[in-house]
Structures are given as structure tokens and as C-alpha cells.
C-alpha positions in Angstrom: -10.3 -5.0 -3.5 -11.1 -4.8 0.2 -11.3 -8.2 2.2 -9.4 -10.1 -0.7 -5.5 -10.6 -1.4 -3.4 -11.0 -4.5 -1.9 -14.6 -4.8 1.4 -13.1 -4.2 -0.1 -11.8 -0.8 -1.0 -15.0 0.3 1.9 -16.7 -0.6 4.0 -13.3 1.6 1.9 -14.5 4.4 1.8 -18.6 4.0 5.9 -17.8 3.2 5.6 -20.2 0.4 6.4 -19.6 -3.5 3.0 -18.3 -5.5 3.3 -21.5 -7.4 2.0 -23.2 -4.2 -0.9 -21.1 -3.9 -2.6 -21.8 -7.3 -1.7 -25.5 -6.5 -3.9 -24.9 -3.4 -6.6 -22.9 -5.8 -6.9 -26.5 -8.2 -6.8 -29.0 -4.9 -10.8 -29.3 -4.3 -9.8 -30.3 -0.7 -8.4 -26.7 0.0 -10.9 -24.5 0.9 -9.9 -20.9 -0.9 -12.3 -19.2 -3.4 -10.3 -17.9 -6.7 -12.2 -14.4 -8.0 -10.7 -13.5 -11.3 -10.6 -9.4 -11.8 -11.2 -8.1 -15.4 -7.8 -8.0 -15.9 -7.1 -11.6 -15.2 -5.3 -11.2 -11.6 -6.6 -13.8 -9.0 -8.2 -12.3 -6.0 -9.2 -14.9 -2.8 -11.2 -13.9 0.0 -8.7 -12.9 2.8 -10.7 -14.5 5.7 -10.3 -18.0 3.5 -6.5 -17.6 3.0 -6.1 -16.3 6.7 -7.4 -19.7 8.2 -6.2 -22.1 5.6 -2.9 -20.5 6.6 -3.2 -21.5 10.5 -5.0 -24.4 9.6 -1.9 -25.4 7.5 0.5 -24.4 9.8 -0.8 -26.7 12.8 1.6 -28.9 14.0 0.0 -32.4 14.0 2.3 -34.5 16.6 1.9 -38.5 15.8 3.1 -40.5 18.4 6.2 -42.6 17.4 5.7 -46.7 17.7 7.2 -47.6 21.2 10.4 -50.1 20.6 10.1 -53.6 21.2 
């Protein structure tokens, strides 16, 4: 399908297991849509998987308490 990857694509790109991925799929704070093909393979929308990658893989740098 053109414009959506497999779970195992996403996972290739995220470079996480595919078991991570459908955990993403079931948190309602992760914004990917599932598509379910006849044949029961999942299919989300590549621009979705593209940003939740870099969104996910933003460093987030919290400052460490200064020593007293």
C-alpha cells in the first residue's frame, strides 16, 4: 500500500522490536493510526510513524539539581 508501512517496517526504522510498535498502536497517547488489510496485516500511515519516530527520538535534557 503506498504511503503506509508494515509494523515490522516501522519497527526497522524506530530500531525497536515489533512488539513495541503494537504497544504504541494500544497507548491512546501515541498518535499512529492501525489499518487492518483483508488479510489481517497491520498497515499505519507512514507520515504518522515517520514523526512519532523523531518525536520519540528527541532528546529531552533535564537539568540536574545544583548540589548544596
Amino acid at each position: 500500500m503506498e504511503g503506509f508501512l508494515t509494523v515490522a517496517q516501522v519497527a526497522g526504522r524506530a530500531g525497536v522490536h515489533t512488539g513495541s510498535v503494537y504497544r504504541w498502536l494500544d497507548d491512546p497517547d501515541v498518535p499512529l493510526t492501525r489499518h487492518r488489510a483483508g488479510n489481517g496485516r497491520v498497515w499505519i500511515p507512514e507520515a504518522e510513524a515517520d514523526a512519532w519516530i523523531a518525536t520519540r527520538n528527541t532528546l529531552t535534557v533535564v537539568p540536574a539539581p545544583k548540589a548544596s
